[in-house]
C-alpha positions in Angstrom: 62.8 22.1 117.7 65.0 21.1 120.0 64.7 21.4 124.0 67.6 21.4 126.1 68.5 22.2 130.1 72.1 23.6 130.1 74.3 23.6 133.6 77.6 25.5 133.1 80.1 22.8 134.3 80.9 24.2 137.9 77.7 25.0 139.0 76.8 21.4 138.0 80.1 20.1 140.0 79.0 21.8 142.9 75.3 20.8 142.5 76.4 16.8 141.9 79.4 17.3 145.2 76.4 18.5 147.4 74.0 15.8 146.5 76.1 13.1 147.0 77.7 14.4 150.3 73.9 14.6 151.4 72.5 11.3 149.9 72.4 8.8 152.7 74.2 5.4 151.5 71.9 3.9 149.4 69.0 6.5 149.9 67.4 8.1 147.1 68.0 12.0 147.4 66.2 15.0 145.8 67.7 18.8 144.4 66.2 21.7 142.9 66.8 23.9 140.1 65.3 27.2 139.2 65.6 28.4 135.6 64.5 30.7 133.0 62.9 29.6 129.7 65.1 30.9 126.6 63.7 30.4 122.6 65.4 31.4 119.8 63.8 31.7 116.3 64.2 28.9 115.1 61.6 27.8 118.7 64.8 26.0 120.2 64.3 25.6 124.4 67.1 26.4 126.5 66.5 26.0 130.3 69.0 28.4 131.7 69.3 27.9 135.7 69.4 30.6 138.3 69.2 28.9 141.4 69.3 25.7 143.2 68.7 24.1 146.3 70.2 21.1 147.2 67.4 19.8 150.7 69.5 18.0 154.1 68.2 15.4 155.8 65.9 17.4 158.0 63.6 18.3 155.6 62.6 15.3 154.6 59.3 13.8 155.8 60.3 9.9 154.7 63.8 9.1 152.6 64.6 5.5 151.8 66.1 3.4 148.8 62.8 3.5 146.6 61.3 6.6 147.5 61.2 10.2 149.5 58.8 12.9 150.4 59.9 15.8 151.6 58.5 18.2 154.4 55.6 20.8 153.3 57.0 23.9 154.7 59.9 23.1 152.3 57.7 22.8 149.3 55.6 26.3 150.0 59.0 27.9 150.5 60.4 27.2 147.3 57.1 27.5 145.4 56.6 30.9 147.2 60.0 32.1 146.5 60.9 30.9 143.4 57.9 30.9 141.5 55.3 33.2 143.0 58.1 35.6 143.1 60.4 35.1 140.3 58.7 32.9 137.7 60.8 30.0 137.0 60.8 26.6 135.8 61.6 24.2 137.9 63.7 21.5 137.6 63.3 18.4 140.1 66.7 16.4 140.3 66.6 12.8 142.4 68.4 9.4 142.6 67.5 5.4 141.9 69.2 2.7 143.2 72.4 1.4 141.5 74.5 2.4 138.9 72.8 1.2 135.8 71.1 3.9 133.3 67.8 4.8 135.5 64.6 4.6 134.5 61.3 6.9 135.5 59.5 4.6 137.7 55.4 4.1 137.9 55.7 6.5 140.9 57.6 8.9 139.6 55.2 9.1 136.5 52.0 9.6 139.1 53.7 12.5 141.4 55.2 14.3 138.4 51.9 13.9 136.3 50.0 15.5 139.1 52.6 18.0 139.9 53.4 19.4 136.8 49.1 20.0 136.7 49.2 21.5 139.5 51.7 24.4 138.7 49.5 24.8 135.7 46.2 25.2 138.0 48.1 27.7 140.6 50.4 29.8 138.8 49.2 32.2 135.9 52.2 32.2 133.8 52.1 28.2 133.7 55.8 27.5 135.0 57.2 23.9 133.1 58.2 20.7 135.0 61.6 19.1 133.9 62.0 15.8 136.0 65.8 13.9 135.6 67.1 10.9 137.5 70.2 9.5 138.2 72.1 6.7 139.1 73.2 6.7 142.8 76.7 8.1 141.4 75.1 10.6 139.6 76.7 10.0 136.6 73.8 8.2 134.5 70.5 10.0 133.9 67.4 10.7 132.2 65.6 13.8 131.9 62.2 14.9 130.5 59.7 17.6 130.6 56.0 17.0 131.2 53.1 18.9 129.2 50.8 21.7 131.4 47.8 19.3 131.7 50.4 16.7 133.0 49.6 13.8 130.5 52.0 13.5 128.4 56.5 14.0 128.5 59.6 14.6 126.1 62.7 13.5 126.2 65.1 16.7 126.8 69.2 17.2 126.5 71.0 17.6 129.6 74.2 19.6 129.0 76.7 20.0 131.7 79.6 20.7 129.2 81.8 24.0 127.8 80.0 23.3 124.9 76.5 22.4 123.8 76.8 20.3 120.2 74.4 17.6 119.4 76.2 14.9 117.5 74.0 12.6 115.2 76.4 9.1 115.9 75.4 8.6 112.4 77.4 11.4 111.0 80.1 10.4 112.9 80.3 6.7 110.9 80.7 8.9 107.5 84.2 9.1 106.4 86.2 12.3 106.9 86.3 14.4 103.8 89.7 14.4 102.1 90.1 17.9 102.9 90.7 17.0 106.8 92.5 13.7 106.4 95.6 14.3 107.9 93.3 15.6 111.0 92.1 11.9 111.4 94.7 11.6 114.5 92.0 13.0 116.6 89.1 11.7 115.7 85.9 11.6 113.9 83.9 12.9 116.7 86.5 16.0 117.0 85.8 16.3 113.3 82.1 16.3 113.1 81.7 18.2 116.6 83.8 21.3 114.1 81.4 20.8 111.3 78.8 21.3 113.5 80.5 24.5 115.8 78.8 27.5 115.6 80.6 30.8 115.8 79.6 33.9 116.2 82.6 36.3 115.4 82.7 40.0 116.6 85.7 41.6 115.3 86.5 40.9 111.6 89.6 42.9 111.7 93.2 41.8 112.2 92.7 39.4 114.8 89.4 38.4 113.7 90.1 37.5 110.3 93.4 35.4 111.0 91.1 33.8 113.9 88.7 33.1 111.1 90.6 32.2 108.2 92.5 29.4 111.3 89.5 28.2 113.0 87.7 27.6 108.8 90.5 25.6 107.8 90.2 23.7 110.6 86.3 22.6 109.6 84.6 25.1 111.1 82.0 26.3 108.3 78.8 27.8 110.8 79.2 31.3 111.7 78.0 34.8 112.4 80.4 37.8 111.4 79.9 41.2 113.3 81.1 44.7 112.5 80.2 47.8 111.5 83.5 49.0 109.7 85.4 48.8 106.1 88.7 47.4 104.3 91.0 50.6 104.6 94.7 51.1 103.4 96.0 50.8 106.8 94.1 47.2 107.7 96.2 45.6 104.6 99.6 44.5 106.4 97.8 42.6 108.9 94.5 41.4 107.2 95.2 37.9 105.0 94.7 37.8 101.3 93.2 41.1 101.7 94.2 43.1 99.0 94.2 47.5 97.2 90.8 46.5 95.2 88.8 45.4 98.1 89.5 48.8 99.8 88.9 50.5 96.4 85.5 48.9 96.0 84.3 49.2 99.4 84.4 46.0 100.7 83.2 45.7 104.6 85.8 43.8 106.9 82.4 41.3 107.4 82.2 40.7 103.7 85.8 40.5 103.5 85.9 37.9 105.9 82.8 36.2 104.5 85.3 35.6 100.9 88.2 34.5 103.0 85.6 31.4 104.4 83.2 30.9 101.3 87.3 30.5 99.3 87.8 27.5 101.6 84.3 25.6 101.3 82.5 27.3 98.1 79.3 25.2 98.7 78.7 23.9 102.2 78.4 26.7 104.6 76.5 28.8 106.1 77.7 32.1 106.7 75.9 35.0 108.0 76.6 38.8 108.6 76.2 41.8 110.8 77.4 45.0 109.1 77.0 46.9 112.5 78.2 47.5 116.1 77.4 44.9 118.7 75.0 47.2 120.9 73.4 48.2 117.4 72.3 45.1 116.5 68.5 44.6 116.0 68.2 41.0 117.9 71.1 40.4 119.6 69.2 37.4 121.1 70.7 35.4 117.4 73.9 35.3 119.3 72.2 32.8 121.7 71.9 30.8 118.7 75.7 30.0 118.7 77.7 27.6 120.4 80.7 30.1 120.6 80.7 34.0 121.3 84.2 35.3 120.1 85.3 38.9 120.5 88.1 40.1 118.7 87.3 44.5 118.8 89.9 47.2 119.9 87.2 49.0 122.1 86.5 47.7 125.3 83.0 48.7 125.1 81.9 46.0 122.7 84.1 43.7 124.4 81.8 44.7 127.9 78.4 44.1 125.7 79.8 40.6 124.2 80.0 39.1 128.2 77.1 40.6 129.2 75.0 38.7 126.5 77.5 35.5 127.3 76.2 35.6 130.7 72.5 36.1 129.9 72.6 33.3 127.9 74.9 31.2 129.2 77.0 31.1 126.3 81.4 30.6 126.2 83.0 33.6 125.5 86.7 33.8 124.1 87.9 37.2 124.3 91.3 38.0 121.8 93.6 40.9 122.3 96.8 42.3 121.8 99.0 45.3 123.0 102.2 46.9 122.4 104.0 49.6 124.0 107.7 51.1 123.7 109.4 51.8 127.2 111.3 55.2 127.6 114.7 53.1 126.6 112.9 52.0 123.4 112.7 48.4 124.6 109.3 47.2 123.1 107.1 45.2 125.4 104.4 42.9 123.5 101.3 40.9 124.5 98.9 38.5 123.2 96.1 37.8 125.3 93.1 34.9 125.3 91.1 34.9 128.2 88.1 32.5 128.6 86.1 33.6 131.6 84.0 30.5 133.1 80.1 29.6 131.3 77.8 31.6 133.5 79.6 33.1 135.6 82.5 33.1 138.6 84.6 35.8 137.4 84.0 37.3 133.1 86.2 40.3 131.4 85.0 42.8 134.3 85.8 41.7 137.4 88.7 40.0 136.4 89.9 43.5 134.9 90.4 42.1 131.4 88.4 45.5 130.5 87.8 48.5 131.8 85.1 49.9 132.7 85.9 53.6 132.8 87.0 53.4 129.2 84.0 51.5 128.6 82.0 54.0 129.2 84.5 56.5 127.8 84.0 55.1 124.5 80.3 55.7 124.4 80.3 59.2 126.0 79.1 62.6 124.2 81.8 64.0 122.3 81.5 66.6 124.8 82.7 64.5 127.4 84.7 62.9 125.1 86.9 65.7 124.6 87.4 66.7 128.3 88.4 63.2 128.7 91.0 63.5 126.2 92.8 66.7 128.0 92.1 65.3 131.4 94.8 61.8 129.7 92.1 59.4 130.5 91.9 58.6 126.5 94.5 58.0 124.2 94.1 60.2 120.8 96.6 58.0 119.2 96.0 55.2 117.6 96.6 51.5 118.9 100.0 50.0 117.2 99.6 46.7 115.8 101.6 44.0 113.9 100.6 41.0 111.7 102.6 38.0 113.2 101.0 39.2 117.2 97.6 39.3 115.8 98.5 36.5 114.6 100.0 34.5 117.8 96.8 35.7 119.3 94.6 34.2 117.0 96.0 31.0 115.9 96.3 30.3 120.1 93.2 31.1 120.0 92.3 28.3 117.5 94.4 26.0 119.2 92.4 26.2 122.7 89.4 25.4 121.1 91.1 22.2 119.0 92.2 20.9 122.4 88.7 21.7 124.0 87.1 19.5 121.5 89.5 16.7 121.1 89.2 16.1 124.9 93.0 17.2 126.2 92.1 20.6 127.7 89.6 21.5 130.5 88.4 25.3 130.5 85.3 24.9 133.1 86.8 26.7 135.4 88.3 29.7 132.9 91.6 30.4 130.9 93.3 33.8 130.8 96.8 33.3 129.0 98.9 36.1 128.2 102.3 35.5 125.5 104.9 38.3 126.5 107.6 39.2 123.9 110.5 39.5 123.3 110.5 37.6 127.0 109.0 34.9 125.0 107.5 33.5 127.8 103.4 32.3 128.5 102.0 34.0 131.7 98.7 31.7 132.7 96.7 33.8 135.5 95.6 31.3 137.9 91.2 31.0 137.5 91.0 30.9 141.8 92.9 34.9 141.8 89.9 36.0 138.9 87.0 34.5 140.7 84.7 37.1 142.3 81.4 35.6 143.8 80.3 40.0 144.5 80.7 40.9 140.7 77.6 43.1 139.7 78.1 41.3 136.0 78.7 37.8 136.9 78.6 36.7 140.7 76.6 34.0 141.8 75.6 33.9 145.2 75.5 30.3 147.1 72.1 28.8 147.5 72.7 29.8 151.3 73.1 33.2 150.4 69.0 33.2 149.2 67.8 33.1 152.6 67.1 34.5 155.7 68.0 32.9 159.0 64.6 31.2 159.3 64.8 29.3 155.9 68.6 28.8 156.5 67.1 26.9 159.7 65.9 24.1 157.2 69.1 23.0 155.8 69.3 24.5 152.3 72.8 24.3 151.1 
């Protein structure tokens, strides 16, 4: 079982910015997060926050270099709000002295003890304790998470990354396999961080396969194939090594893809599939069991589904797509798309109009409704035009976004949407700061300051 507390990077940017403009020099400081309790099937923990409160200087009773208390009124308001009212976890966040790898001191152990007992003897639903200090920089830490009767702690993962991939350092001493040799340039971490990766792949069809069959020969052996449809005639000029039998015989695109992968490692993978449609999908809570959600569909209703269980468990999203259209002079225009809205939220595939949500619901509709749509032009009986060597711009870009987030040489906290127009042959990059929308009804996270009224704002909370 593993137990981890997982910050998307720029809610954990802003968090660490507001402590440290609050901490006094050389003053120990205190912050709060809020979070709900995620567990797979396998009884892995996530922590997933959904608030925090970061305390000024007035609400602290006592703040030096080796200790603080803060004011009552501030702990019944957060305990009242938070807990009586929402049923979190709480996380307590606070600073040592220095800049050396902190350590839990005596005190710490006696108020967190008692505290973490006492949530178990006033709440019913027995909320969990994590405690993690830092350095004064914040940049070193510790965290754990104390048992209900408060005897006893574990150490637990903090993960402020993209990406949350444990890494055993003594994999990471083994030679590279001969089969990624000429990858050594960047790496053995970047090489066991892709034997590790996790995808889970909705879309096997011509962008999903080539984003497949790239991202496999790359080391990436983990994955989850989604999707409800067959090999047909007209999948085989864009679909790799795909081929008349496998349409004769039946073959679903998920098995299909399932060969492509188990041709490249016969033996050592693990490779799971979905023969079904996102929404249709007994558990979708087994897609919070991968590191990566990638959605590759043609329907923007899938693609709306596949960021709404991103956000609810906090999971990256890449989101693949290409379009082509021929202008009344018969001038084709062609795009590839990858857009990577930011881990938990900021702007994601609605508010930043990647999808629509008309068609989403379009798609979904009675065929009653369906078919006024259709004379009314709001749907498009014809069928989307595709080509191979798009699809595969698309998804190879795709592959390489992900190479550059793991070897360390591209940052995508904040989101990606790229666009490749031809024949311009040019790459449009939508700047993250026009795509964030803090109102979204999907994604938007208001500020801590946004929680409360004007008497609690009277204490401070940022």
């Amino acid at each position: 079982m593993k137990i981890s507390l997982h910050i998307p990077p720029q809610m954990w940017q802003k968090i660490r910015s507001s402590m440290l403009a609050l901490k006094p020099d050389h003053e120990e400081i205190i912050g709060f997060i809020f979070c709900e309790k995620q567990i797979d099937h396998f009884q892995n923990v996530r922590y997933i926050p959904k608030h925090w409160i970061i305390p000024s200087q007035d609400c602290y009773e006592y703040q030096s270099p080796s200790g603080l208390v803060v004011k009552q009124k501030l702990h019944h308001y957060l305990l009242e709000e938070y807990l009586q009212n929402q049923e979190l976890n709480v996380v307590h966040l606070h600073t040592h002295f220095g800049n050396q790898l902190p350590h839990f001191s005596s005190v710490d152990d006696r108020y967190e003890s008692e505290y973490a007992k006492f949530l178990t003897d006033t709440f019913t639903y027995q909320p969990d304790l994590i405690s993690g200090v830092f350095d004064e920089n914040l940049e070193n830490y510790q965290f754990r998470l104390w048992n209900h009767q408060g005897t006893d702690f574990q150490t637990i993962k903090f993960c402020p990354d993209w990406l949350e991939i444990e890494q055993n350092p003594s994999e990471s001493l083994e030679e590279i396999p001969l089969i990624f040799s000429r990858q050594k340039i960047f790496g053995q971490g970047f090489q066991t961080q892709l034997s590790q990766l996790k995808i889970a792949l909705i879309g096997c069809g011509g962008i999903g396969a080539l984003f497949a069959e790239n991202l496999g020969r790359l080391g990436v052996k983990n994955w989850l194939l989604i999707d409800p449809d067959d090999l047909e005639l007209v999948n085989l000029n864009r679909t790799p090594c795909a081929v008349l039998e496998m349409v004769k015989k039946g073959w679903s695109k998920v098995e299909y893809v399932k060969h492509l992968l188990s041709k490249i490692y016969p033996e050592d993978n693990n490779i799971m599939t979905q023969k079904t449609t996102l929404e249709q999908m007994e558990n979708s809570q087994e897609i919070a069991n991968y590191d990566l959600i990638v959605v590759a569909t043609d329907n923007h209703h899938s693609r709306q589904i596949a960021q709404e269980l991103a956000l609810k468990y906090q999971r990256p999203l890449i989101c693949l797509g290409t379009h082509i259209e021929v202008q009344s002079d018969g001038t084709p225009k062609m795009f590839a798309r990858i857009t990577i809205p930011p881990v938990g939220g900021g702007w994601c595939l609605m508010c930043g109009n990647i999808i629509n949500l008309q068609q989403s619901a379009l798609e979904i509709a009675p065929s009653v409704i369906t078919e006024l749509a259709n004379t009314r032009g709001y749907l498009d009986d014809v069928e989307a035009p595709a080509v191979f060597w798009l699809n595969s711009i698309c998804a190879s870009s795709a592959v390489g976004i992900i190479h550059g987030i793991l070897a360390g040489f591209l940052n995508v906290d904040e989101g990606l949407d790229w666009i490749y127009h031809f024949p311009a042959q040019e790459w449009l990059k939508t700047a993250p700061e026009y795509l964030h929308n803090e109102d979204c009804l999907f994604c938007g996270i208001p500020s801590p300051c946004q929680d409360q009224d004007s008497e609690e704002n009277d204490y401070g909370y940022l």
